[in-house]
C-alpha positions in Angstrom: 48.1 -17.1 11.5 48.6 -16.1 8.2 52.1 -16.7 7.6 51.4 -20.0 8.4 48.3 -20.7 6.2 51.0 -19.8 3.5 53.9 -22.8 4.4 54.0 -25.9 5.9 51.8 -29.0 6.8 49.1 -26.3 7.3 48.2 -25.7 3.5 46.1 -28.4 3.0 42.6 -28.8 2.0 42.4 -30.6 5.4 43.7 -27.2 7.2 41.2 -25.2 5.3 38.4 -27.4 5.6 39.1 -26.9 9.6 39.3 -23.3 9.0 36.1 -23.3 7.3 34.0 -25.9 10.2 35.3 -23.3 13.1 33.5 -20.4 11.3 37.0 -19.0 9.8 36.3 -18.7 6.0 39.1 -16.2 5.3 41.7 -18.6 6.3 40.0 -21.5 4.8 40.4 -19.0 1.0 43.7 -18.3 1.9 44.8 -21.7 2.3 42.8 -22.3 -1.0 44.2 -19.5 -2.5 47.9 -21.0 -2.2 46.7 -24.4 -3.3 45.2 -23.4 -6.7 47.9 -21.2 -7.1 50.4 -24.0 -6.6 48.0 -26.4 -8.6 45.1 -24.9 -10.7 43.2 -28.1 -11.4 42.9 -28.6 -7.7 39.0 -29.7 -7.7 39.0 -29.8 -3.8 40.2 -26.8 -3.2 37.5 -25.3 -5.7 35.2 -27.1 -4.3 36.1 -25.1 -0.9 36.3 -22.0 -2.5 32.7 -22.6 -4.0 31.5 -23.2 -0.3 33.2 -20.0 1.2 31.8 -17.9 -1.5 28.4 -19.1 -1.4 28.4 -18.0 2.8 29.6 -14.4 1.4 26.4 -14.7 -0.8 29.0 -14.6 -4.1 26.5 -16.9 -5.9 28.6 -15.7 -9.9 32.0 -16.3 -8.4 30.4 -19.9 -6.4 29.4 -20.8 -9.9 33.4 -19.9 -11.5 34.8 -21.9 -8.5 32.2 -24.8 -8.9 32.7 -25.2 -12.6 36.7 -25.0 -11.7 36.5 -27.7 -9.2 34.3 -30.2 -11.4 36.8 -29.3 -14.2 39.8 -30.3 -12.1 38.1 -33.4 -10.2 35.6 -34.5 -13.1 34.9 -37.8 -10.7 34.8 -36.3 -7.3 31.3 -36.0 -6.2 32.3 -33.1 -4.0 33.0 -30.8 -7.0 29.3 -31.9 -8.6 27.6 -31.8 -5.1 29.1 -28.1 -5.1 27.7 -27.4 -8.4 24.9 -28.1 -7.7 24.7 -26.4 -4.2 25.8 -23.1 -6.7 23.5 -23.6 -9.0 20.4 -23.9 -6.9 21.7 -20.5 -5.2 21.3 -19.4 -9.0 18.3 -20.4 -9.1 19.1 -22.5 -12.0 17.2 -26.1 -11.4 17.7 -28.1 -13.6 21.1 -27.4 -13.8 21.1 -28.0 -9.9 19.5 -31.2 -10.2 21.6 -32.3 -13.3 24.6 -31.9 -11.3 23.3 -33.5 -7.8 22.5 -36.6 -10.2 26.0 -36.9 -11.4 27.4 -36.6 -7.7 24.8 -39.4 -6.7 26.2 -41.6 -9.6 30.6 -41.3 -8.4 31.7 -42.7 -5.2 31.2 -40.5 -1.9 33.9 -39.7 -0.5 32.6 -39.7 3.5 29.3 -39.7 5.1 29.7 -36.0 5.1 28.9 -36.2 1.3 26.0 -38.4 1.1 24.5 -36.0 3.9 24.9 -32.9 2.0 23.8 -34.7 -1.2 20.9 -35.6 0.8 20.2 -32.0 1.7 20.4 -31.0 -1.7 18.1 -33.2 -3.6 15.4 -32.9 -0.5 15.4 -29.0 -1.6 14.6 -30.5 -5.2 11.9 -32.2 -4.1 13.7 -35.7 -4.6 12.7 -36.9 -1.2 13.1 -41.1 -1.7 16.5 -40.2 -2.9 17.1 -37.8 -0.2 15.6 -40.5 2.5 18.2 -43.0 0.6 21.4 -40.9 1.3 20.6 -39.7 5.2 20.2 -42.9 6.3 23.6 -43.8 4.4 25.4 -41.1 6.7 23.6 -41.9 9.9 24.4 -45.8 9.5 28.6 -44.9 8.8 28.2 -41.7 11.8 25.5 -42.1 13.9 27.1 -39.8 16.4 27.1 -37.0 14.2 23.5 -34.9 15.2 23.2 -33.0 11.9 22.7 -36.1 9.9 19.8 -37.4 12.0 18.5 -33.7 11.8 18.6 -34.2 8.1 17.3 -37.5 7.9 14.3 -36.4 10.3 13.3 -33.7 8.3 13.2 -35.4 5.3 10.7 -38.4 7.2 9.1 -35.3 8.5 7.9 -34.6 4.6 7.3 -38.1 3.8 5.2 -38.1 6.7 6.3 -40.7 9.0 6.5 -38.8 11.8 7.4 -41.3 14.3 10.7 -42.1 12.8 11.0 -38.4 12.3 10.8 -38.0 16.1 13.7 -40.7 16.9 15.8 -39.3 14.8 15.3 -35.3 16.6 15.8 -37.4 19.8 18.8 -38.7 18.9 19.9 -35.4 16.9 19.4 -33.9 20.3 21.2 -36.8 22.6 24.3 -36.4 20.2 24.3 -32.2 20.9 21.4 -30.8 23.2 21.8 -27.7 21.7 21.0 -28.4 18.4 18.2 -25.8 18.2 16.4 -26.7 14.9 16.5 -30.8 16.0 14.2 -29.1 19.3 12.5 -26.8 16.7 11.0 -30.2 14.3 10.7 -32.3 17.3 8.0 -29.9 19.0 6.2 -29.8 15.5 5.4 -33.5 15.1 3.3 -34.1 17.9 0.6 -32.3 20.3 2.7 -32.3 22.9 0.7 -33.1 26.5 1.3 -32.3 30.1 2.3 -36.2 30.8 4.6 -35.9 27.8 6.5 -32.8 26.5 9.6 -30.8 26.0 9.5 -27.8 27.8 12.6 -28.5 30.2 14.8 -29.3 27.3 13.9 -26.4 25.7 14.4 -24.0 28.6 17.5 -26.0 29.6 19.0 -25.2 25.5 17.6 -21.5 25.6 20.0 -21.1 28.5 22.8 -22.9 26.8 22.5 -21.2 23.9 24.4 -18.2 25.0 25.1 -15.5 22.0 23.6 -17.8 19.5 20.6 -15.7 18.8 19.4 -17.8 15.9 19.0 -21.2 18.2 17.2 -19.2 20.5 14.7 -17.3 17.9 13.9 -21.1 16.9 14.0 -22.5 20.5 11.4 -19.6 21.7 9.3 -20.6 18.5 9.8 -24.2 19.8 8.3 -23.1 23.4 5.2 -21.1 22.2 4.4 -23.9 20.4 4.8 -26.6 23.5 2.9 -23.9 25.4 0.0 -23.7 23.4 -0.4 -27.3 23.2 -0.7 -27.3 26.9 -3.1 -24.3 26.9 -0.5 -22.3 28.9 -1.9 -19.2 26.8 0.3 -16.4 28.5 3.5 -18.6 28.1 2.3 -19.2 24.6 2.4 -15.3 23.8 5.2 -14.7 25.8 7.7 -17.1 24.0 6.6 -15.9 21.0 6.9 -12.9 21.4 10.2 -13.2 23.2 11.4 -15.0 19.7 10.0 -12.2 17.5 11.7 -9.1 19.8 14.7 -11.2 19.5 14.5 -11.6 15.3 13.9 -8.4 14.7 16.9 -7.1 16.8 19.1 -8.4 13.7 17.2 -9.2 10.7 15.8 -5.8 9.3 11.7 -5.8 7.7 11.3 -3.0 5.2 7.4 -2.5 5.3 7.3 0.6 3.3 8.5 -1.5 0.2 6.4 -4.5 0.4 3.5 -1.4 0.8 5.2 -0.2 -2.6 5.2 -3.4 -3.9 1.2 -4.4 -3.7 0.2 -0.5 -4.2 2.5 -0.7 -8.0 0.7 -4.2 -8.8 -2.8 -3.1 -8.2 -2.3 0.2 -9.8 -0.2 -1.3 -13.2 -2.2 -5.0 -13.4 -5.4 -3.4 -14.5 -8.0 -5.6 -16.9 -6.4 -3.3 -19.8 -3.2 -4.5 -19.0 -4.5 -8.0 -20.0 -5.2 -6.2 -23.3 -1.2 -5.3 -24.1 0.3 -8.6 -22.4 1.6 -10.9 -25.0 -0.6 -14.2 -25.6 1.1 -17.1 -23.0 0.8 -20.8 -23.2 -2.0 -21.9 -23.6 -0.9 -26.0 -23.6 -0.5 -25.8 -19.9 -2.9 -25.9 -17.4 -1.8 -25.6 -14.0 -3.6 -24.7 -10.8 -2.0 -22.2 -8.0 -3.3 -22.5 -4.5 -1.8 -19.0 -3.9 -2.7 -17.3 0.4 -0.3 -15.9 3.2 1.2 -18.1 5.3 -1.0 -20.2 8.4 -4.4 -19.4 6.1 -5.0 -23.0 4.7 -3.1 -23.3 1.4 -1.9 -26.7 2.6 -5.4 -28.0 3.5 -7.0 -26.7 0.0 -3.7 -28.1 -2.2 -3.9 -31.5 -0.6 -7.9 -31.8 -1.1 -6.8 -30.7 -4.9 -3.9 -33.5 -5.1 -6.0 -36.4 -3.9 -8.0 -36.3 -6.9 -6.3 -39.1 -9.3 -5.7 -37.0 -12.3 -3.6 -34.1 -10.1 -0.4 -34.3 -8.5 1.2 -31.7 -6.2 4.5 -30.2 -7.0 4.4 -28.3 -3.6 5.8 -25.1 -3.2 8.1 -24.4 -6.2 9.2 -20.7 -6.0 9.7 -21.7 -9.5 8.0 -18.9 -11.1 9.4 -15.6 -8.6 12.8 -17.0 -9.6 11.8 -16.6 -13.8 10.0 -14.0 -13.4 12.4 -11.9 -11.5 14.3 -12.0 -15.0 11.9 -10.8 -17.1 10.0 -8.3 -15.0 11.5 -5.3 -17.2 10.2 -1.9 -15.9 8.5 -3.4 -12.7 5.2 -4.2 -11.9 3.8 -3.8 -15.3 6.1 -6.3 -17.0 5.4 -4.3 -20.3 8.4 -6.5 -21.7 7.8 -9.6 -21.0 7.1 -12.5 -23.0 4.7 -14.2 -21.2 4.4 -17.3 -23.6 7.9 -18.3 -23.0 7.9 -17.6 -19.4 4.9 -20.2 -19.2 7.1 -22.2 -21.6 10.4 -22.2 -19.3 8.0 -22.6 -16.0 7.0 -25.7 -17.3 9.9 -26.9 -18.2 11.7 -26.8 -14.7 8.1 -28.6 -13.6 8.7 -31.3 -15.4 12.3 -31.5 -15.2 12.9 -31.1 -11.4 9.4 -32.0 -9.8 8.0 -35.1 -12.3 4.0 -34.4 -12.6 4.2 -37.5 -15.1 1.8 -36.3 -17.6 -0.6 -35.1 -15.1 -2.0 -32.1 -14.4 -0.5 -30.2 -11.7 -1.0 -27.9 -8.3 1.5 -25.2 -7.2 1.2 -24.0 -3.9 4.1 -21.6 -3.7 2.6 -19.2 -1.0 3.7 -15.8 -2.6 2.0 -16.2 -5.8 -0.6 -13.9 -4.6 1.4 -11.0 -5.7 1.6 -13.2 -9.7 -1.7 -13.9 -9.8 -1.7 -11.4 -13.5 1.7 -12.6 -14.3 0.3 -16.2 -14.0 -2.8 -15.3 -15.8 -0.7 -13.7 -18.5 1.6 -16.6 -18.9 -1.3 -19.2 -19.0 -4.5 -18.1 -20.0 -6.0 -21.4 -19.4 -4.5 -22.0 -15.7 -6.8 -21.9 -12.3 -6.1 -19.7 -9.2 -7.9 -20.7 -6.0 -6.9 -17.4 -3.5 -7.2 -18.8 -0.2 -8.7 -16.5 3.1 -9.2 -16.9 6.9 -10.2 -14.5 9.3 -7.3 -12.1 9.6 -7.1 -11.8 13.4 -6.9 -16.1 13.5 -3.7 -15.2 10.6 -2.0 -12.4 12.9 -1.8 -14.6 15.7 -0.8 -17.4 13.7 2.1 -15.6 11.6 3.3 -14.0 15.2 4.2 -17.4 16.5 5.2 -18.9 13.2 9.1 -18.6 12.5 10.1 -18.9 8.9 13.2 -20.0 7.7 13.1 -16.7 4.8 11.0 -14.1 3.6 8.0 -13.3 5.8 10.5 -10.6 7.6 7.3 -8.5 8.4 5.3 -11.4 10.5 7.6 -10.4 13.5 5.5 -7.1 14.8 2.4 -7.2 15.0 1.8 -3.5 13.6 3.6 -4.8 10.5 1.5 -7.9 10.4 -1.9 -5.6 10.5 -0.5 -3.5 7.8 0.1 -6.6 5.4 -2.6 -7.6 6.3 -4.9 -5.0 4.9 -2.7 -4.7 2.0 -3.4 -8.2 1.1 -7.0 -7.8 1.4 -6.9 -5.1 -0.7 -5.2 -6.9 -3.3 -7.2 -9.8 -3.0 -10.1 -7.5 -3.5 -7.9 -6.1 -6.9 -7.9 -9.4 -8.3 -11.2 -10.7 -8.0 -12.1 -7.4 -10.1 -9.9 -7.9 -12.5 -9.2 -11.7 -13.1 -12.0 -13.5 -14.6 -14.6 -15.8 -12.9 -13.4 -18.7 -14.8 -9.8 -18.1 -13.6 -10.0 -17.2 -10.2 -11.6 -19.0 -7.0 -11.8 -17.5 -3.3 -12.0 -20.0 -0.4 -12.1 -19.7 2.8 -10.2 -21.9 5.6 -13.2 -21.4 7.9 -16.0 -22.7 5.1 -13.4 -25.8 4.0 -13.7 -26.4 7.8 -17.3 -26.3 8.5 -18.3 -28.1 5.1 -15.3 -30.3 4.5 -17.3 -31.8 1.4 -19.7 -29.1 0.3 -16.4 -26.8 -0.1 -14.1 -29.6 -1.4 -16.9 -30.0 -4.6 -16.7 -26.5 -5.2 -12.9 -26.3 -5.7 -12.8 -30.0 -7.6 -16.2 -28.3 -10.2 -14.0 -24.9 -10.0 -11.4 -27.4 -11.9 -13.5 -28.7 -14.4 -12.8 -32.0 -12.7 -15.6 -34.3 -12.6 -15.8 -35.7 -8.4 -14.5 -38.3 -6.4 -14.8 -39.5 -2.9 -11.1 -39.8 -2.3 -10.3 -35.9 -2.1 -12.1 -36.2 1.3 -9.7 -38.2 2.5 -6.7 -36.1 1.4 -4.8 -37.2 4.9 -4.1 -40.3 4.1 -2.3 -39.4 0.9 0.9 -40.4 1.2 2.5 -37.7 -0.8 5.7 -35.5 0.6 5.4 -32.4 2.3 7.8 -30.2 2.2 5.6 -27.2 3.6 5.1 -25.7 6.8 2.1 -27.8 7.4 3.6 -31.1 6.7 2.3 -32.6 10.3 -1.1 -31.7 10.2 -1.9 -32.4 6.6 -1.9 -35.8 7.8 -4.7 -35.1 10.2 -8.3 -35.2 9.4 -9.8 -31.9 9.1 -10.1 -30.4 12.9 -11.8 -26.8 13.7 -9.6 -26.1 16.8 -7.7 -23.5 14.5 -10.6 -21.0 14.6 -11.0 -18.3 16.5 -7.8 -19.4 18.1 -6.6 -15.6 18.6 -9.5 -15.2 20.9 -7.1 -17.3 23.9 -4.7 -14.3 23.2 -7.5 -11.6 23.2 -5.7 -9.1 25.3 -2.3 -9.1 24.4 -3.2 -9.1 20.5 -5.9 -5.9 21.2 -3.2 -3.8 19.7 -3.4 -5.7 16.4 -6.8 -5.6 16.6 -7.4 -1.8 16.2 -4.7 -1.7 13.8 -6.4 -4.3 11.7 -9.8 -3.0 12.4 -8.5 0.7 11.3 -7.0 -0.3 8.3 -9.5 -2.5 6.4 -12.1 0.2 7.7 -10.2 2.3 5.5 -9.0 0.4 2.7 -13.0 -0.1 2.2 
C-alpha cells in the first residue's frame, strides 16, 4: 500500500482525499507528502495536510499547512475554508472568521465546500450565512445525510424547528445510522406515545456495532424519548447505559477539577482585588455564568429581550484569552486585566456583532472567572444562576455534551461537583460585591416569572419593559443546549423532576447530602 501511494495514478489529491474519507489519514499524508514534494505550491494538498493534522490535534503545524495551502491556491476557497477551520482550533476568532469570509467570497468548488463553510461560520455564530450555504449543498446533493444534518442544526438555532425536523428525517432516510441526525431529531419535540422514535433508535443502537460514539448519543436519544413518555425506568436505564458506555473511553479526572475550585477560592480573596491591575472600565457586559441544565438559557433570554441587550450566546471567548495570560495559576498575579477586557471585547465585536448594544454572555463555565471577569471589567454584572442540586444531578446524568462536562457521567462525580460548586458559589458571593454579583434561582424565575424577571432587569440598572416576559418569542439564535425549549413559555414540569427517579438516584442523594453537610 505504500509503494503504491508513492507512483502511479494513485498520487493524487483525489487518492488521498479517499484515503482520508475511509478513516486512513497516514496514507492520505503520504500521498500529500509526495505531492508537495513534487510541487510545493500545491494548495490542495496543503489543504489536506491541514485537515489530517487537525484529526491528530497538531493545531501549530494545521496552521503551517493552512497558510501553505492559501499561499499556493490564493483563490481556492478550500485553502481559506481550511484556514479558518485552523484557526478556530487556535482559538484565534477573528482570524477564523476573516478567513471563512474570504472562502465565502471565491467560487466553491462542490457542495462539499459550501457545507463545511456552513459548519464553520454556524460555530461563529453567523447563523443566516450558515442557513445560506446548507441549503446550497442540500439543493446540488440531497442524498448526502450530513448536509441535511447540518442544515437542521443550524434551523434548530434559528428556531424553526419544524424544518429542523424534516431535514433529521431526511438525514436519517439517506443513512439510518446517522446517530447525531436521531440525537437532534428527539430534541425538537415532546415526543408522545401516538408519535415517537423509539424503534428507530433501538433499530440504530443495534446497527451501530463498534461505533461506541453513535451509540453514547443514540442511548442519550432514548432516555430522552423515554422520559417524554414517562417510561421512568427506561428513562434511567438508557441513560445510564450511555454514561457506563462514555466513561469506558473518555477519561474524567475529578481530583483536578477539585484542585481547580479549591486554588480559586483560596487565591481569589477580596485582597486579591486589591493587587489586580485596574480593567476596562468602558465595557459593560453582563455574564449569566451556572452548570449546565440549571437555567442559564431561561435567565439570558429574559435578559436579551429587553431592547437595549443583545445576546452573544455562549462565547468561550474569555477561557480561550485567559488561558494565555493566567501566569502562575489561579492567582493571575501577572495578568493585565485591562487589556484582557480590551482583547475580550474586541473578538465580541468582531465575531458576534452586539451593534453598539450592550451585551449578555452566557458561556456556562464562567463560574470558575467570575474574579477574572470582575478584574477585567470593574463595571460588568454577573447573575450566578442555582437550582436544586438533586433536579441538576439527574439532569446532567442524562444530558450528553459534545466537550467538557467529562465528570457529569457518574453520578459520585456529579455530587462531588456539585458541592464544590456550591462552595464556590458561596466564595463569591463573599467576596464579589453586591453591585456586581446576582444569585437567581431556576425554581424562583419559575414560580414568579415577572417578580424574578424585575429583579434581574433593576439588578442591570435597566429601567423595565413588558417584552422580557415574553422572551420566547424572540427570534434570536440559539446555539445552546436549550435552543428548543427557550422557545417555550416558561413551564414548571422541570422541578422536582429527580423525584420520578428517586430510587435509582438515592446513591447521589447521600453523596450530595454528605458533602454539602460538610462543606457547611
Amino acid at each position: 500500500m505504500r509503494g503504491r501511494a508513492h507512483s502511479g495514478p494513485e498520487t493524487t489529491t483525489g487518492a488521498a482525499q479517499a484515503a482520508l474519507a475511509r478513516g486512513d489519514i497516514a496514507t492520505a499524508e503520504q500521498i500529500c507528502a509526495r505531492l508537495v514534494s513534487v510541487d510545493p505550491r500545491n494548495g490542495r494538498a496543503f489543504a489536506l495536510l491541514t485537515e489530517t493534522a487537525l484529526l491528530r490535534g497538531r493545531v501549530d503545524a494545521a496552521l503551517v499547512c493552512a497558510a501553505r495551502a492559501v499561499d499556493g491556491a490564493p483563490q481556492d476557497a478550500i485553502a481559506h475554508l481550511m484556514l479558518a477551520k485552523a484557526r478556530f482550533a487556535q482559538s484565534d476568532l477573528i482570524g477564523a472568521l476573516d478567513a471563512a469570509e474570504k472562502a465565502a467570497t471565491l467560487p466553491a468548488s462542490s457542495p462539499q465546500v459550501n457545507d463545511a463553510l456552513g459548519a464553520i461560520l454556524g460555530l461563529l455564530g453567523r447563523h443566516e450565512d450558515a442557513e445560506r450555504l446548507c441549503r446550497r449543498a442540500v439543493a446540488e446533493r440531497p442524498e448526502i445525510a450530513q448536509f441535511h444534518y447540518n442544515l437542521a442544526a443550524t434551523l434548530r438555532m434559528l428556531g424553526r424547528l419544524t424544518e429542523a425536523q424534516q431535514h433529521c428525517d431526511r438525514a436519517i432516510a439517506c443513512d439510518p445510522g446517522f446517530a447525531r441526525a436521531h440525537y437532534i431529531r428527539s430534541d425538537l419535540r415532546i415526543q408522545t406515545r401516538e408519535r415517537n422514535n423509539v424503534s428507530d433508535l433501538e433499530a440504530a443502537i443495534i446497527a451501530a456495532g463498534a461505533d461506541w460514539r453513535a451509540k453514547v448519543m443514540l442511548h442519550y436519544a432514548l432516555a430522552k424519548e423515554f422520559e417524554d413518555l414517562e417510561d421512568d425506568a427506561s428513562a434511567f436505564t438508557q441513560a445510564h447505559a450511555g454514561a457506563e458506555l462514555q466513561k469506558r473511553f473518555v477519561k474524567s479526572d475529578g481530583a483536578a477539577e477539585m484542585a481547580r475550585i479549591d486554588g480559586i477560592i483560596r487565591s481569589q480573596s477580596k485582597d486579591w482585588f486589591d493587587y489586580t491591575h485596574e480593567g476596562d472600565r468602558s465595557c459593560i457586559p453582563v455574564f449569566v455564568v451556572g452548570l449546565p441544565r440549571t437555567g442559564t438559557t431561561l435567565v439570558e433570554r429574559i435578559v436579551a429581550s429587553h431592547s437595549a441587550m443583545t445576546s452573544v450566546g455562549e462565547t468561550n471567548v474569555l477561557a480561550r484569552l485567559a488561558a494565555d495570560r493566567a501566569g502562575d495559576g489561579a492567582s493571575w498575579k501577572n495578568c493585565d486585566f485591562r487589556q484582557l477586557g480590551q482583547s475580550y471585547a474586541a473578538v465580541v465585536e468582531r465575531v458576534y456583532r452586539p451593534g453598539g448594544k450592550r451585551f449578555v454572555d452566557k458561556t456556562l463555565q464562567n463560574y470558575l472567572y467570575c474574579g477574572v471577569i470582575h478584574a477585567a471589567f470593574p463595571l460588568a454584572k454577573i447573575i450566578l444562576v442555582r437550582r436544586d442540586p438533586l433536579d441538576v444531578g439527574w439532569a446532567l446524568y442524562k444530558a450528553h455534551f459534545q466537550q467538557g462536562f467529562t465528570f457529569s457521567y457518574d453520578l459520585e462525580e456529579i455530587a462531588d461537583y456539585c458541592v464544590a460548586y456550591e462552595r464556590l458559589a458561596t466564595h463569591w458571593r463573599k467576596t464579589l460585591p453586591a453591585e456586581t454579583l446576582l444569585e437567581v434561582a431556576y425554581e424562583d424565575v419559575v414560580r414568579d416569572q415577572e417578580g424574578q424577571s424585575r429583579r434581574i432587569i433593576g439588578f442591570l440598572d435597566l429601567p423595565w419593559e413588558d417584552g422580557v416576559l415574553r422572551f420566547h418569542e424572540s427570534r434570536a439564535p440559539s446555539a445552546t443546549a436549550s435552543a428548543v425549549q427557550v422557545r417555550r413559555p416558561i413551564y414548571a414540569s422541570s422541578i422536582d423532576k429527580w423525584r420520578r427517579h428517586e430510587r435509582a438516584l438515592e446513591p447521589f442523594r447521600k453523596r450530595l447530602s454528605q458533602g454539602l453537610k460538610l462543606a457547611q
